[in-house]
C-alpha angles and dihedrals in degrees: 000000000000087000087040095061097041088062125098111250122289104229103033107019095245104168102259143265089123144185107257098217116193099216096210113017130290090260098042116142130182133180081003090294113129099240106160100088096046103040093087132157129184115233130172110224095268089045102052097036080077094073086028100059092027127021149257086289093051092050094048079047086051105039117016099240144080113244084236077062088053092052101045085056088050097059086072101070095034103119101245091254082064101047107110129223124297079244101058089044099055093050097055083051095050090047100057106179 
């Protein structure tokens, strides 16, 4: 969460900190894979008021991706300490939202 929130935001490139969203929830499972805690975005508050205020589907409406998209995208830049489980990854995938 701590690198998460040092991170620009994720939609429109705003300097961290950030707003650390839990896409999902903090206590989302899927596929029976605990994916809450590491399904993370950084917002900054504009940004993230958009799921906040509306819903997955707004913030697909507002910004063309799926916050599962974001997130795939993110992996890329995770130090190597940070990258989850296969098995995490492949949840969040297979989410989609």
């Amino acid at each position: 969460m701590a690198w998460v929130k040092q991170q620009p935001c994720c939609i429109c490139g705003t300097p961290g900190p950030s707003i650390a969203d839990h896409m999902y929830g903090a206590t989302q499972r899927h596929n029976k894979v605990l994916i809450g805690m590491r399904a993370l975005l950084p917002y900054c508050q504009t940004c993230d008021a958009v799921k906040t205020r509306g819903s997955h589907r707004a913030h697909l409406a507002a910004y063309g991706k799926t916050q599962a998209d974001l997130w795939i995208n993110q992996l890329e830049m995770l130090p190597p300490t940070l990258v989850p489980s296969s098995a995490v990854i492949e949840a969040i995938r297979d989410w989609g939202r």
